[in-house]
C-alpha positions in Angstrom: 0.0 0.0 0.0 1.3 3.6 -0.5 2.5 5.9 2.2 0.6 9.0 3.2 2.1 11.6 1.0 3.8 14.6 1.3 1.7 18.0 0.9 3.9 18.7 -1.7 2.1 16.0 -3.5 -0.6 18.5 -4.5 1.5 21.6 -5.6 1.3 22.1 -9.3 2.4 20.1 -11.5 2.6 16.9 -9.1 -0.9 16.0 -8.5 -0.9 14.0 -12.1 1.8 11.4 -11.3 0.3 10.5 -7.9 -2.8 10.5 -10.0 -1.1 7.8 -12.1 0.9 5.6 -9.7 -2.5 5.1 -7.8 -4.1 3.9 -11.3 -0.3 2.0 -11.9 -0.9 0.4 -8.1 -4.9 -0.6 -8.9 -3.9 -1.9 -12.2 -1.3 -4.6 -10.5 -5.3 -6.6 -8.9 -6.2 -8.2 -12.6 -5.7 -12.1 -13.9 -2.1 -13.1 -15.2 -1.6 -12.0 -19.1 -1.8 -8.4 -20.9 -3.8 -5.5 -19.4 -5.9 -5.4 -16.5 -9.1 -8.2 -16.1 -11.0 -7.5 -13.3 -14.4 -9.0 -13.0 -17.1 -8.7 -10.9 -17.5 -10.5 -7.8 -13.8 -12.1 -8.7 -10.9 -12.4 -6.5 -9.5 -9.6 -8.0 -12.4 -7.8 -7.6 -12.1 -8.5 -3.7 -8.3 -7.9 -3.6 -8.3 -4.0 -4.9 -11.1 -3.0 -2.5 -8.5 -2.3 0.9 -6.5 -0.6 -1.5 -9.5 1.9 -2.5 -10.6 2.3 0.7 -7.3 3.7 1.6 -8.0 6.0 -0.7 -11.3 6.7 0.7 -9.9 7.3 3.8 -7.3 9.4 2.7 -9.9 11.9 1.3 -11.9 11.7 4.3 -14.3 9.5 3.7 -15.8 6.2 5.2 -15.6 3.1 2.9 -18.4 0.6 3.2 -19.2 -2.5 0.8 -22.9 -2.4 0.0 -25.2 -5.5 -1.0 -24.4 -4.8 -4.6 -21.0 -5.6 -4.7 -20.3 -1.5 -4.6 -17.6 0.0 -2.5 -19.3 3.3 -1.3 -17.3 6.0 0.4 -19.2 9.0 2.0 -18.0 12.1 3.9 -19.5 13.3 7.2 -22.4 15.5 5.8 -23.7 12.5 3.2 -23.2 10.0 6.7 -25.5 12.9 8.8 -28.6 12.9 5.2 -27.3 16.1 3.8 -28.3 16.7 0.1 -25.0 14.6 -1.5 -23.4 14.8 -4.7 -22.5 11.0 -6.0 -19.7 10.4 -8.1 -17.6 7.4 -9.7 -17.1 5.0 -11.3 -16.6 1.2 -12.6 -13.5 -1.0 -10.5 -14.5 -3.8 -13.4 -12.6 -4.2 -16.6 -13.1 -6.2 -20.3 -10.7 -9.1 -20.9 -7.2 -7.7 -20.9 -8.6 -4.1 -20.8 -6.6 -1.1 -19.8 -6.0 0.5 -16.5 -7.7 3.6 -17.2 -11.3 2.9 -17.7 -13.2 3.0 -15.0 -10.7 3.0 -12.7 -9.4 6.8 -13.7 -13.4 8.3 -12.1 -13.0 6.7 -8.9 -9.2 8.0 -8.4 -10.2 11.0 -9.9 -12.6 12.6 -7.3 -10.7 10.9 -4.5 -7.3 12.6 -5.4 -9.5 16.1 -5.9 -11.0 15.6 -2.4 -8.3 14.6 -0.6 -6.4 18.1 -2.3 -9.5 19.9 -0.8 -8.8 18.7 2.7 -4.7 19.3 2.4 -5.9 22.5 1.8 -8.7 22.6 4.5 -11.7 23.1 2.3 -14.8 21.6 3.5 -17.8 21.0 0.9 -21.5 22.7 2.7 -22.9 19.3 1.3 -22.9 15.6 1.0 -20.0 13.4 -1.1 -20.4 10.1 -1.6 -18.0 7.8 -4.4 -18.5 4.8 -5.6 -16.8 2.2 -6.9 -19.4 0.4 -8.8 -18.8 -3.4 -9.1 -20.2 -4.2 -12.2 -20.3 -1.9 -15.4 -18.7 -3.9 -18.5 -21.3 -7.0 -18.3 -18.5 -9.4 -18.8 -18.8 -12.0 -16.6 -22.7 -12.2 -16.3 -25.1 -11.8 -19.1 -26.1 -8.3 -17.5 -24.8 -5.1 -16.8 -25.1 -1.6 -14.8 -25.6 -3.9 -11.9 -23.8 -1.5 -9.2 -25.7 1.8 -10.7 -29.0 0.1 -11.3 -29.2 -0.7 -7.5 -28.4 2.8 -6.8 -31.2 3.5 -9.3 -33.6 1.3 -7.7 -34.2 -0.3 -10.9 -32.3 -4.0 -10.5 -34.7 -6.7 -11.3 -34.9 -9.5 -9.4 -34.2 -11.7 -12.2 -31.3 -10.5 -12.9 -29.8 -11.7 -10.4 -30.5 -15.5 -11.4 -28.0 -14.3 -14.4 -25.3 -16.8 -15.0 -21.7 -17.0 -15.7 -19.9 -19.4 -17.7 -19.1 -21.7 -14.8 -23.0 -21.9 -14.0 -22.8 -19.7 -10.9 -25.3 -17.2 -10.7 -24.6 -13.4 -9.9 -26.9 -14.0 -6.5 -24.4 -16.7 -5.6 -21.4 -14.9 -6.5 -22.7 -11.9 -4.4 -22.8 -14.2 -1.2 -19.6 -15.8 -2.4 -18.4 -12.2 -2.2 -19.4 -11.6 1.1 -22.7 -9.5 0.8 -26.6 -9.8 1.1 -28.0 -9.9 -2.5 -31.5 -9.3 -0.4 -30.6 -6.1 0.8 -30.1 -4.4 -2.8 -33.7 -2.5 -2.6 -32.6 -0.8 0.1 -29.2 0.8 -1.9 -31.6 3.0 -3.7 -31.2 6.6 -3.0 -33.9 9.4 -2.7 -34.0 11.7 -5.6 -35.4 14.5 -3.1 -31.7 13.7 -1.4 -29.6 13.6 -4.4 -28.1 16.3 -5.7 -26.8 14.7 -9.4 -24.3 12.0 -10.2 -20.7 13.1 -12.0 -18.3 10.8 -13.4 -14.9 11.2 -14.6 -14.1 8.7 -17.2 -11.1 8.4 -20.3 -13.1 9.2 -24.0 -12.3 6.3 -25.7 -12.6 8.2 -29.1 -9.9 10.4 -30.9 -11.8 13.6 -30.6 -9.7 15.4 -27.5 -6.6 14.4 -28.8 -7.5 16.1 -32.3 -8.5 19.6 -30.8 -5.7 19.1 -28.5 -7.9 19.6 -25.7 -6.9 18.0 -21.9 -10.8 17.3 -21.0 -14.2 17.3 -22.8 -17.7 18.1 -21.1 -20.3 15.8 -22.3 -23.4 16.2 -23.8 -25.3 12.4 -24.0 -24.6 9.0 -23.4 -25.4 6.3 -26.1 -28.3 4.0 -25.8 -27.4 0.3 -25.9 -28.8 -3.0 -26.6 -27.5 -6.5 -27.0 -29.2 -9.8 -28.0 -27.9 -13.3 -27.9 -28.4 -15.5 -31.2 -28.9 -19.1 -31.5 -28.4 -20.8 -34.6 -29.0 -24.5 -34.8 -27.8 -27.2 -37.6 -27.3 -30.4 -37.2 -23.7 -32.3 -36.4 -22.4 -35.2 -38.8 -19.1 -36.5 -39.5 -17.2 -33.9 -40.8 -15.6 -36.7 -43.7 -18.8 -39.0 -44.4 -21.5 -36.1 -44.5 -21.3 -34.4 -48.1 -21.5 -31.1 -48.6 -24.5 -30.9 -50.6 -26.9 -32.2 -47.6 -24.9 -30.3 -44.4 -26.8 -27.9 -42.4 -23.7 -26.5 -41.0 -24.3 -24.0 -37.6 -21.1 -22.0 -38.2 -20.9 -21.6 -41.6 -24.5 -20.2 -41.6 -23.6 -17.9 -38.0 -20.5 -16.7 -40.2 -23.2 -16.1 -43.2 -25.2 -14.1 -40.6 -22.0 -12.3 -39.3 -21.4 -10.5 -42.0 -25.2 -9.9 -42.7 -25.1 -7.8 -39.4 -22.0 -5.7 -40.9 -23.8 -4.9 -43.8 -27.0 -3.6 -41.7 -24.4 -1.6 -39.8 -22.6 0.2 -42.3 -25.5 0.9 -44.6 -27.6 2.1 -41.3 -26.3 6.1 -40.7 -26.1 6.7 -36.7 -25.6 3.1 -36.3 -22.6 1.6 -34.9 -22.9 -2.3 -33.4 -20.6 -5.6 -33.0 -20.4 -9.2 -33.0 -18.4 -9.8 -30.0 -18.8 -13.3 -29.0 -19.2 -16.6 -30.8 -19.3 -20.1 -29.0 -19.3 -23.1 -31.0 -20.5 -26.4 -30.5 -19.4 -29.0 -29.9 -16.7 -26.9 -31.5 -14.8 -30.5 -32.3 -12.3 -30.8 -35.3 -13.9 -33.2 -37.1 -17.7 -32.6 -36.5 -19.9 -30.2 -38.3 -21.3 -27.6 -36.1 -25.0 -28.4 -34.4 -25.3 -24.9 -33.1 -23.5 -21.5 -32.4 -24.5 -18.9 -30.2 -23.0 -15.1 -30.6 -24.1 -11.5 -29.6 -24.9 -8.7 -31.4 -24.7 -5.1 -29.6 -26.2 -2.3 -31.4 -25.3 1.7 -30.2 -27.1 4.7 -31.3 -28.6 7.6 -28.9 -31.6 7.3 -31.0 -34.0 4.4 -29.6 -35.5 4.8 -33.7 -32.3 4.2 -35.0 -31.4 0.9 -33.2 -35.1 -0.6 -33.9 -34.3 0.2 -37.2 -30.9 -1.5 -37.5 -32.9 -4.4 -35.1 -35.3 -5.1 -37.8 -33.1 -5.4 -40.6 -30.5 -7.9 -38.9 -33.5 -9.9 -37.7 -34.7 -9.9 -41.6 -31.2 -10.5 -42.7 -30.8 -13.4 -40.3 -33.8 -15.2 -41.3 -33.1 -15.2 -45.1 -29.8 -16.9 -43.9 -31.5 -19.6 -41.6 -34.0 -20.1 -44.2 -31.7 -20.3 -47.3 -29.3 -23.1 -45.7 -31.7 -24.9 -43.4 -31.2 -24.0 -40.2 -33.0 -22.6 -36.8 -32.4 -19.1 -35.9 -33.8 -17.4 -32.3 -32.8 -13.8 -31.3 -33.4 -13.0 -27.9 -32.7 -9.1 -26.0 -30.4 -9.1 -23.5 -30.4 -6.0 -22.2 -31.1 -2.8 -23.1 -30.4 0.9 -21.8 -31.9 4.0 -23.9 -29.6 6.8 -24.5 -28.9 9.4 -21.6 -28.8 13.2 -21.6 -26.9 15.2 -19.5 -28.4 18.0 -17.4 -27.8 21.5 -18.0 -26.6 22.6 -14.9 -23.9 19.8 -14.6 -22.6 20.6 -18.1 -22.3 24.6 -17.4 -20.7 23.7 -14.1 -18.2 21.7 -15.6 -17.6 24.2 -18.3 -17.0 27.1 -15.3 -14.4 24.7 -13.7 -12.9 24.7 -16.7 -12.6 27.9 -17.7 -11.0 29.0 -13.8 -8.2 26.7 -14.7 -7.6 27.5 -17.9 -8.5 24.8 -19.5 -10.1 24.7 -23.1 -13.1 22.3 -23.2 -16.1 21.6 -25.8 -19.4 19.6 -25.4 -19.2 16.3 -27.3 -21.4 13.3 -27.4 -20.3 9.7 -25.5 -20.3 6.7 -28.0 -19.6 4.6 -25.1 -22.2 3.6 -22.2 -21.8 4.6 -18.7 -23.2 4.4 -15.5 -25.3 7.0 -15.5 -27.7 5.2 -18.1 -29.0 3.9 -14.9 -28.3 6.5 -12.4 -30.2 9.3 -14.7 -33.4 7.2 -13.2 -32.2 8.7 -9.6 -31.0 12.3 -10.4 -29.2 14.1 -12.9 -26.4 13.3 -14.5 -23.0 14.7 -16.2 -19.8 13.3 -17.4 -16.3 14.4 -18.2 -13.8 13.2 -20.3 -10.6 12.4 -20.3 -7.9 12.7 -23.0 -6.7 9.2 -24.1 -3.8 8.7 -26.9 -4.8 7.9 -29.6 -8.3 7.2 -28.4 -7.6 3.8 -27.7 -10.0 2.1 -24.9 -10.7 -2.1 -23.9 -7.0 -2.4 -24.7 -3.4 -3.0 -23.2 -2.1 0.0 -24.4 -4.2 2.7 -23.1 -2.9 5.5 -22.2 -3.1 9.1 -20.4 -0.8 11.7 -19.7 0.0 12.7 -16.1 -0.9 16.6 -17.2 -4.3 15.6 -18.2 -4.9 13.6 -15.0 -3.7 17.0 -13.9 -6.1 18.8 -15.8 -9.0 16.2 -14.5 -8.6 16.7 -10.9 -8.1 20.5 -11.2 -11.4 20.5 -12.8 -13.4 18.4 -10.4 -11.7 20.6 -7.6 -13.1 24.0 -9.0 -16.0 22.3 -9.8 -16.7 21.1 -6.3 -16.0 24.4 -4.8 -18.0 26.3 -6.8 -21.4 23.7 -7.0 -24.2 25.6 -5.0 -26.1 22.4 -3.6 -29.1 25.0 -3.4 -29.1 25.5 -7.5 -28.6 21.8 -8.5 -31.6 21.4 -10.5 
């Protein structure tokens, strides 16, 4: 664990490298191999949660693991019910994903408010972050689980979701540690909720092409994602001809590129295939079925029914044309989010007192607040990232933008009037 550090730590110019040797320090709890993989509920997972309670701590507030798998850290005002501000973000990362998403909006507002109390500031309203345990959907077939609870808006059946391994996310919560029973009581009152702020990389080029450190944004992408079956029928991948083979994965690989076609002829569209399992996925035996996924992104709930309708179409002439069994089945879904006003012209003010050019751009990526805007309002800011590369080994800030990031949220937390939030 780090040593308490010096007040010299936040002078100019040095907040940005403790900034990144926290994120360096977090990024050493992930499974052997390139990146960072974190998943929910994983030992992982359990391993980096003393280290951000320290930093909790350090910024004056009290950690506590909630029912949901969250780690929750409030100041004194938010313990005594005073109107409170939330922010954070994901601990939870893709498959050899990078140490910066997610993990960069909890340090974030942690290293801004323990600055604040170096310098004896105290906030005339509530603080809480979180480190929300589950925001990528990577290990269970669901997502937004730490937000949505927050939200009030988890349904039960989601928590019968299951992994790979057959172990559903209610038994890996107790496995964790916590009480999936006491998620309805994580959600908060909107009459006591001030608005929800995240910090979070951009994952898009567009910062790094104005040359600007931090972006205030405007809206948050609406997802949805869908699991498709395709059945065949197996033979013996020498004795079955050609002619008569019903073939699972050369009919899924038919329909793969159907879905890209959809996608590039569909304007405001943008979607992937991100998964395919095979089976029995043998060397020598046609394929009897293959499942994949298909996510689909636009802010516009038109758009993706749209691109929805013409992949199902486009699917169907495929299962029909070579004999197979198609079903298409919704996942999950999460309309697009808009930012509120006051958040965004707050953010721009911070800006601006610390010289720091910003725009308003739109998020291509999902966050939390897709479920948190059912609680209170919400507002996000981004992060430089070279080259605009996210979900990968390489990605990458610079300590001066981290710099830049925490600068912000400290103007920005001074200057919030908890008695104009709305």
């Amino acid at each position: 664990m780090s040593q308490q550090p010096p007040h010299a730590t936040f002078a100019e110019g040095k907040i940005g490298q403790y900034l990144l040797n926290r994120l360096d320090e977090a990024a050493q709890y992930s499974q052997p191999g390139a990146g960072v993989t974190r998943l929910f509920c994983s030992t992982e997972h359990r391993q980096v949660l003393p280290l951000i309670e320290q930093w909790m701590t350090r910024a004056g507030l009290t950690p506590e693991l909630d029912a949901a798998g969250n780690l929750v850290g409030r100041c004194p005002n938010a313990l005594a019910g005073e109107p409170t501000l939330i922010m954070g973000s994901h601990q939870d990362s893709v498959v050899e994903g990078g140490k910066y998403d997610g993990m960069l909006g909890i340090a974030v507002p942690l290293v801004a408010l323990e600055a604040l109390r170096h310098a004896g500031i105290t906030l005339p309203y509530g603080v809480e972050v979180v480190a929300f345990g589950d925001e990528e959907g990577v290990r269970f077939p669901t997502t937004l689980v730490g937000s949505r609870a927050l939200a009030g808006t988890i349904d039960p059946q989601q928590l019968e979701a299951l992994d790979k391994q057959g172990i559903s996310l209610r038994e890996a919560l107790r496995s964790f540690g916590v009480e999936p029973d006491g998620i309805p009581a994580l959600a908060r009152d909107p009459a006591n909720t001030l608005g929800f702020v995240e910090v979070h990389i951009e994952q898009g080029p567009r910062l790094e092409q104005r040359d600007h450190a931090v972006g205030v944004v405007t809206s948050l992408t609406g997802i949805e994602r869908h699991q498709v079956t395709v059945s065949g029928k197996a033979g013996h991948a020498g004795t079955t001809p050609m002619s008569g083979r019903h073939d699972a994965l050369v009919g899924a690989s038919d329909m793969v590129l159907a879905v890209d076609r959809v996608l590039q002829a569909t304007e405001g569209l943008v979607g992937v295939v991100g998964q395919l399992d095979v089976h029995p996925n043998a060397v020598n035996v046609i394929p009897a079925s293959v499942t994949f996924t298909v996510e689909l992104r636009s802010p516009q709930s038109e758009t993706r029914q749209r691109g929805q309708d013409a992949i199902q179409a486009a699917l169907h002439e495929v299962a029909e044309r070579r004999g197979l069994t198609l079903s298409m089945d919704n996942t999950y879904r999460a309309d697009g989010a808009h930012c509120a006003e006051w958040i965004m012209r707050g953010l721009e003010q911070a800006c601006a007192s610390v010289e720091q050019p910003t725009e308003r751009m739109f998020s291509g990526a999902g966050h939390d607040g897709l479920a948190m805007q059912d609680v209170t309002d919400i507002g996000m800011l981004f992060v430089r990232c070279k080259e605009g590369l996210s979900h990968h080994p390489d990605e990458s800030i610079s300590a001066a933008d981290g710099e830049a990031a925490v600068r912000v949220m400290m103007a920005f937390l001074q200057q919030l009037d908890p008695s104009r939030c709305r």
